[in-house]
SELO-271392 format. One record per atom (N, C-alpha, C): x, y, z; residue in one letter. Coordinates in steps of 0.05 Angstrom, whole numbers, padded with zeros to 5 digits, always signed. Layout:
! SELO-271392
XYZA/...
This chain:
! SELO-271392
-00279+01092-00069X/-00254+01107-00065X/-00234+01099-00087X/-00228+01110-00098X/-00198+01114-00121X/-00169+01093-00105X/-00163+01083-00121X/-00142+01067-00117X/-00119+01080-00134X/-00099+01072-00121X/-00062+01078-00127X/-00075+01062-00161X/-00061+01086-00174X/-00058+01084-00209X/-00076+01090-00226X/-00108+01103-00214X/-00130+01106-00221X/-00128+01137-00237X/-00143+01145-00260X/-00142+01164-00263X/-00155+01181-00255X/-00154+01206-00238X/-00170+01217-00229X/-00193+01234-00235X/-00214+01239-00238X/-00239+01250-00242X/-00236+01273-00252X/-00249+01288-00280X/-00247+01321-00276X/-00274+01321-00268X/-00284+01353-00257X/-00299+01357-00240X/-00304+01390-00247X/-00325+01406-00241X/-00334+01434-00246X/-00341+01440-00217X/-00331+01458-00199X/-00344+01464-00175X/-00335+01496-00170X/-00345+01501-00156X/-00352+01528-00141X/-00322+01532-00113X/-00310+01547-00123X/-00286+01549-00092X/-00293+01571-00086X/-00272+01582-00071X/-00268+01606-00047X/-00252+01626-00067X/-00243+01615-00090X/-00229+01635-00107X/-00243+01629-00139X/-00272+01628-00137X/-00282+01629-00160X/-00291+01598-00175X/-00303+01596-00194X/-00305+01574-00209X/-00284+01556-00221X/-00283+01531-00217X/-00254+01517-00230X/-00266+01500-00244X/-00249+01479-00256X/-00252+01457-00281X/-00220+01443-00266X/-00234+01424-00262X/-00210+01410-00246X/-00185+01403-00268X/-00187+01390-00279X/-00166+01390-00306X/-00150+01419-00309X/-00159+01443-00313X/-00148+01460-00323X/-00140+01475-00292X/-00153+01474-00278X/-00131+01475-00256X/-00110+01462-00242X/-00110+01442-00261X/-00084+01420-00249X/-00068+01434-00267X/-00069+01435-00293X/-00054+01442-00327X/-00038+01414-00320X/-00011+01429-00317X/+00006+01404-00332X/+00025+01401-00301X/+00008+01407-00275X/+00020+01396-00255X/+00018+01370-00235X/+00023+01374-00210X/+00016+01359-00194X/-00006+01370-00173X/-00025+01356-00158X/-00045+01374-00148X/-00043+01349-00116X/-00047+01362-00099X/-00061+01349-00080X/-00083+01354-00068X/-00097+01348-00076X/-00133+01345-00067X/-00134+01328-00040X/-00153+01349-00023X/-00148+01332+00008X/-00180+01342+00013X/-00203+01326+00029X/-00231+01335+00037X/-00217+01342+00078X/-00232+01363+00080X/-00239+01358+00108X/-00272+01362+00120X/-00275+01354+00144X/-00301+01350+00150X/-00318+01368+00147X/-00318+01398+00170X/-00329+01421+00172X/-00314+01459+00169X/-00327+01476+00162X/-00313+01492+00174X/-00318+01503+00208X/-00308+01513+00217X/-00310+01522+00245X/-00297+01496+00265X/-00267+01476+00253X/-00272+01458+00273X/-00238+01454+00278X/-00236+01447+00303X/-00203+01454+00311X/-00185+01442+00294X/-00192+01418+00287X/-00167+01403+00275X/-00171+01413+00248X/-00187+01424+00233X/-00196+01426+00210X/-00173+01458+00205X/-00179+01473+00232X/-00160+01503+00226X/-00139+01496+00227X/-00125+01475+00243X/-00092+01468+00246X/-00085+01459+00227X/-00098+01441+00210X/-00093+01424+00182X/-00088+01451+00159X/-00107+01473+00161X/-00103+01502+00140X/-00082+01519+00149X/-00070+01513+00174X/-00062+01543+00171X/-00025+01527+00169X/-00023+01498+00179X/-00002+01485+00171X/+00004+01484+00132X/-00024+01471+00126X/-00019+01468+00089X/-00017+01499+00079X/-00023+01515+00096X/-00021+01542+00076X/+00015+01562+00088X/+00023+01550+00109X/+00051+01561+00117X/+00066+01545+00096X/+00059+01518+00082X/+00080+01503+00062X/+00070+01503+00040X/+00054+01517+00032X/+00041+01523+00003X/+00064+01528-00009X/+00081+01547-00008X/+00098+01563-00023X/+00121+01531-00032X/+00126+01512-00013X/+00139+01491-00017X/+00131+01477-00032X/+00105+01469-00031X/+00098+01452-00059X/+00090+01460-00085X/+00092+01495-00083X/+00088+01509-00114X/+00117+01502-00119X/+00143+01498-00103X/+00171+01498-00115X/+00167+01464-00124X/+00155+01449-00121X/+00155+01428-00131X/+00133+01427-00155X/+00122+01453-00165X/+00097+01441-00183X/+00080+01430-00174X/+00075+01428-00146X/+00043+01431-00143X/+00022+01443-00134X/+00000+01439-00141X/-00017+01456-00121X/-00033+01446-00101X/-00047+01457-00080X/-00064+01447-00059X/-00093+01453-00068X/-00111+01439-00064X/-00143+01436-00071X/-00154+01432-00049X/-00172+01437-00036X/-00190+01425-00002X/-00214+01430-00014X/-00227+01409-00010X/-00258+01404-00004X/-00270+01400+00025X/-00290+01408+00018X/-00313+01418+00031X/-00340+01403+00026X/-00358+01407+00049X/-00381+01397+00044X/-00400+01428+00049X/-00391+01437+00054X/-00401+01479+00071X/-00401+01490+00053X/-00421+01503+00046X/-00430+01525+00026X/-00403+01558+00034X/-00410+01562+00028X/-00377+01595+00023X/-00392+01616+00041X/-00418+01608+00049X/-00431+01634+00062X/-00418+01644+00075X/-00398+01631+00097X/-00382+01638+00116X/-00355+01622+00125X/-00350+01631+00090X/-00314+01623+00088X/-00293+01645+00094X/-00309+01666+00094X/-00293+01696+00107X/-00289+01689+00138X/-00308+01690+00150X/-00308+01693+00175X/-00287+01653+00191X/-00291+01645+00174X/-00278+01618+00186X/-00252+01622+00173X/-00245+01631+00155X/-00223+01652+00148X/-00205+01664+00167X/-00221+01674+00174X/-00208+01698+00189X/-00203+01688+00224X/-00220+01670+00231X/-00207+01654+00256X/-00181+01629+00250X/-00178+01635+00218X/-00157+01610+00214X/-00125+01626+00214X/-00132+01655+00207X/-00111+01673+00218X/-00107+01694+00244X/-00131+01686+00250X/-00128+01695+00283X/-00103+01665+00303X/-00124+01641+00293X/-00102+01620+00313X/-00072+01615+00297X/-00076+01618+00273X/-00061+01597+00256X/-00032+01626+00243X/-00036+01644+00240X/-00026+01671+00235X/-00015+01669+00200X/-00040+01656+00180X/-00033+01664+00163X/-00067+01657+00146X/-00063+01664+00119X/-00100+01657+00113X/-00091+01631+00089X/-00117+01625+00082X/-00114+01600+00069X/-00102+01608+00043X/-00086+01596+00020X/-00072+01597+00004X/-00082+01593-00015X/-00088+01568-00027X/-00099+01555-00040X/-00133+01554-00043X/-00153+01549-00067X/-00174+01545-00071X/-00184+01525-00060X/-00211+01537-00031X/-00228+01510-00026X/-00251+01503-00039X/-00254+01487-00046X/-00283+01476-00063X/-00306+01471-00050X/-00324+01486-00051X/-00348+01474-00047X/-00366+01462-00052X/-00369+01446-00038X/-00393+01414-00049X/-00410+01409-00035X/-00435+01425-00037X/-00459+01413-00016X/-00472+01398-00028X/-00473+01396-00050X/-00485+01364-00061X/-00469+01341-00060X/-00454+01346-00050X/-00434+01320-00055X/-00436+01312-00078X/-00425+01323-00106X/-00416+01307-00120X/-00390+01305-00128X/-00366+01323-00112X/-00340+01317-00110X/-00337+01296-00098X/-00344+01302-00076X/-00338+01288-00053X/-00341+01248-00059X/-00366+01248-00075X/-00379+01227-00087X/-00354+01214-00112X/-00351+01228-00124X/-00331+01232-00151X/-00297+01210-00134X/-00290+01227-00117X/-00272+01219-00101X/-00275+01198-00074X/-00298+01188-00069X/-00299+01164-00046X/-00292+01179-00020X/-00302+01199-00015X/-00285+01230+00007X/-00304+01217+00031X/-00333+01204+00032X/-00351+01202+00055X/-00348+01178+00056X/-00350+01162+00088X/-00343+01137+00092X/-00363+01134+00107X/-00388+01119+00095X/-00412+01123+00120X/-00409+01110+00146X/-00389+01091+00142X/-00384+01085+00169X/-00375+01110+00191X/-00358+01125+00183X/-00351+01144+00207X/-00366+01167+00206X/-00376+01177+00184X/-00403+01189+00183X/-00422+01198+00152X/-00442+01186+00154X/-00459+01192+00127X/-00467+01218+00118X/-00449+01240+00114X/-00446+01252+00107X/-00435+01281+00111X/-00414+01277+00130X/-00387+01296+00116X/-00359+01281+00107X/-00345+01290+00093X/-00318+01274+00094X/-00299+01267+00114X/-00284+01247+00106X/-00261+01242+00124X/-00245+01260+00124X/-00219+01256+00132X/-00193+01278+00126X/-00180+01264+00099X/-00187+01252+00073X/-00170+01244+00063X/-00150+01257+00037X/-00140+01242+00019X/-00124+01264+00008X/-00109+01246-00015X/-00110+01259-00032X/-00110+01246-00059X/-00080+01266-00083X/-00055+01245-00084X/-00033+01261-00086X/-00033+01253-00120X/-00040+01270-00151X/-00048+01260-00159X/-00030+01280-00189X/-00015+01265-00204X/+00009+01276-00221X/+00003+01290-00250X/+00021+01295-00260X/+00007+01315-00284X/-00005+01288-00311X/-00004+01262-00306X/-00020+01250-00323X/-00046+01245-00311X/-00062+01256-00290X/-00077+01259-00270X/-00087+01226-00264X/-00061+01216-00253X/-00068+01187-00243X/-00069+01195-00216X/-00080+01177-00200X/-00068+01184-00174X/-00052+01163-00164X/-00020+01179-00158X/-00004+01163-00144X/+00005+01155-00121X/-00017+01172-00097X/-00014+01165-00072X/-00037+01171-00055X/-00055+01156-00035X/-00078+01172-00020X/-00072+01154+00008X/-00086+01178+00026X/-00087+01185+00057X/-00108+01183+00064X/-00128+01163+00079X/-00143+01176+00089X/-00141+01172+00129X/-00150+01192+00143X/-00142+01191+00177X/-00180+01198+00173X/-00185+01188+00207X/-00211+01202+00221X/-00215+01224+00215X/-00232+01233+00228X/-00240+01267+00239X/-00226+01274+00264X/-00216+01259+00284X/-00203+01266+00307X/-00173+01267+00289X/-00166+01257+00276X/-00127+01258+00278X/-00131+01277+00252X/-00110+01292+00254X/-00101+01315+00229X/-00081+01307+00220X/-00083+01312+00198X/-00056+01303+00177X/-00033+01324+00170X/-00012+01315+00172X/+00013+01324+00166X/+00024+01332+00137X/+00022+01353+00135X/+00027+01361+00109X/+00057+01363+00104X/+00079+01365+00120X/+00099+01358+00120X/+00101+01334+00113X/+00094+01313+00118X/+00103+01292+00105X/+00090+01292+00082X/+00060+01306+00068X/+00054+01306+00054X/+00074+01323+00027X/+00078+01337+00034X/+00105+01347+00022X/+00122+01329+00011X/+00133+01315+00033X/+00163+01302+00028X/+00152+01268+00010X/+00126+01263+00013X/+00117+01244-00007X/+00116+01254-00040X/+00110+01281-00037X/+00115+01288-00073X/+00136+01287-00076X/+00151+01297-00063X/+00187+01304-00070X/+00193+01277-00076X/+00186+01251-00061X/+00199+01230-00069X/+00191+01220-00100X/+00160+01220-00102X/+00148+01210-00118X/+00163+01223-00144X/+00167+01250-00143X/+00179+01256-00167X/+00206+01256-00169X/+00223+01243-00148X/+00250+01244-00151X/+00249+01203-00160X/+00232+01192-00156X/+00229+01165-00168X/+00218+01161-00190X/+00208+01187-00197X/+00194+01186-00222X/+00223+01186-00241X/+00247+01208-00243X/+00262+01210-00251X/+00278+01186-00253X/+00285+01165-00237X/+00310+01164-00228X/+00293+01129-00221X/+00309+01113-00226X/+00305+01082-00216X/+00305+01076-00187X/+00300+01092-00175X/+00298+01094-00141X/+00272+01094-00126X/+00276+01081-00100X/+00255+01085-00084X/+00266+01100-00047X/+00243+01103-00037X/+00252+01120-00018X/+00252+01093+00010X/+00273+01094+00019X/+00265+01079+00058X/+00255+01088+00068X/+00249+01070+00095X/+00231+01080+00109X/+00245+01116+00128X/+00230+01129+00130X/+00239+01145+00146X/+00251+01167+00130X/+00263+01166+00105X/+00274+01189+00085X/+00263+01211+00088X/+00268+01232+00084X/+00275+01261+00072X/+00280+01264+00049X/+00281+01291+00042X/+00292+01304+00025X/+00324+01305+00023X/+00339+01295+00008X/+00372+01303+00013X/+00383+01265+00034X/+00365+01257+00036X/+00377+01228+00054X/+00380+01210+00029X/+00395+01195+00024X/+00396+01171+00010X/+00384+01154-00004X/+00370+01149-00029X/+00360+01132-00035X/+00352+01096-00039X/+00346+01086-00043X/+00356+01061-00049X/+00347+01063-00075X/+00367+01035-00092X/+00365+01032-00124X/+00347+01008-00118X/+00330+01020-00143X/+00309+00993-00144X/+00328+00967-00154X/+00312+00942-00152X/+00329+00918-00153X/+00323+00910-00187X/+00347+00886-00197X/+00341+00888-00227X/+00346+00901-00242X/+00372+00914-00238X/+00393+00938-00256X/+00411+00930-00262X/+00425+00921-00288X/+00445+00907-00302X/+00475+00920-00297X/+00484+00910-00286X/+00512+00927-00285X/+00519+00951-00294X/+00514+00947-00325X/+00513+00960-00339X/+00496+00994-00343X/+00472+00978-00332X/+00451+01001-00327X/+00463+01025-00303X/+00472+00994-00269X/+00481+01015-00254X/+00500+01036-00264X/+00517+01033-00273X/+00544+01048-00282X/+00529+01069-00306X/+00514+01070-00323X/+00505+01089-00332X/+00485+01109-00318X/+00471+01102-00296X/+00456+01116-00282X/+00464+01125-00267X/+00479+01118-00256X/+00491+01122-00226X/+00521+01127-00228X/+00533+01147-00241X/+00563+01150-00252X/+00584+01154-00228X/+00569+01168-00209X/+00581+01181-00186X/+00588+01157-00161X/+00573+01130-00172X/+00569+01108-00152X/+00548+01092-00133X/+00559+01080-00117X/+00533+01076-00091X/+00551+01061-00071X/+00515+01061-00051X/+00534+01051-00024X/+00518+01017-00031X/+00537+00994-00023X/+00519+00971-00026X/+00519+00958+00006X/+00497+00960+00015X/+00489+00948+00048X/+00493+00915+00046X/+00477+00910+00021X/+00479+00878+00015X/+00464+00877-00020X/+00479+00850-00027X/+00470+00859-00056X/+00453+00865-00078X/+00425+00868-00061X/+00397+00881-00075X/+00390+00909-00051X/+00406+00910-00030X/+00403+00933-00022X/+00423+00964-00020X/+00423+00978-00050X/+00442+00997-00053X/+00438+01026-00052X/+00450+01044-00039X/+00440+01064-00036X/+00449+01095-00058X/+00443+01113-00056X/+00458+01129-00074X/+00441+01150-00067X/+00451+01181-00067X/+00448+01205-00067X/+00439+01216-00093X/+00411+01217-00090X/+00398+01234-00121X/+00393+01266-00112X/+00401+01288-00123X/+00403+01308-00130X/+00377+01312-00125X/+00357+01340-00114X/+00334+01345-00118X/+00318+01351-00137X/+00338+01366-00150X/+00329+01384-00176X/+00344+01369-00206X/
């Protein structure tokens, strides 16, 4: 499995919207690559039809969504189309298919402990120098939250900007903290508008989204 700072893999696979080259489908963005187990399986449609109602949110942040697969496409219409029967919208984004597992392999996606061979739910949040700067992995029973998966890019790239990190519990638009080890000097040029100080390595400040 890929570790925080690793660069991530390019790859040639087969999706649901044609042939890709993983590189050139990233270009010069942010991508989040997530595996799930099967098609036809409950938590697997709630997980699509949630990441594809916030698709349009993380194209406003520059990124895109990727899902792997271990299921051949024979019957990505029809599992399709029960993901907009429960879920009331269709999938958004390109799913990849990998019956050889060599995505899946590429990315550390199968954990033979929970099973030798389909993937976990995991998920790989991974920036336009294609490092990866953040991964998820949950069971096959728990589904993952793409809302927070969301609000992890937003941070990542509002820390990318800005000498900040996010608290526990943050949003979008809540408060930051200033990282520690900023020269007076530094604060007052970065931070013109001010901050709040809790205690004296713990300071807060309002960074702009955009």
């Amino acid at each position: 499995m890929l570790g925080i700072g690793d660069t991530a893999p390019d790859f040639h696979a087969e999706t649901s919207e044609g042939p890709i080259d993983f590189y050139d489908f990233a270009a010069d963005g942010w991508v989040v690559l997530f595996s799930h187990p099967h098609f036809f399986r409950p938590v697997c449609v709630s997980e699509m039809g949630q990441a594809s109602r916030l698709a349009p949110d993380f194209v406003a942040l520059g990124c895109k969504l990727l899902a792997v697969t271990v299921d051949p496409l024979d019957r990505f219409e029809d599992w399709q189309a029960d993901i907009v029967k429960s879920e009331a919208t269709g999938i958004r984004f390109p799913v990849v298919s990998d019956p050889e597992r060599q995505v899946t392999a590429l990315y550390g996606l199968i954990h033979p402990a929970m099973s030798p061979e389909a993937p976990t739910r995991s998920a790989y949040i991974i920036d336009p120098q294609r490092r990866v700067r953040a991964l998820l992995a949950f069971p096959s029973s728990m589904g993952r939250d793409f809302a927070y998966i969301l609000t992890l890019v937003n941070s990542l790239q509002l820390t990318d900007r800005a000498k900040v990190a996010s608290p526990a519990g943050w949003r979008p638009g809540d408060e930051m903290a200033i990282v520690p080890g900023l020269s007076a000097e530094e604060l007052s040029s970065r931070f013109p508008a001010g901050w709040r100080e809790a205690t004296p390595y713990l300071r807060y400040v309002q960074i702009p989204s955009k």
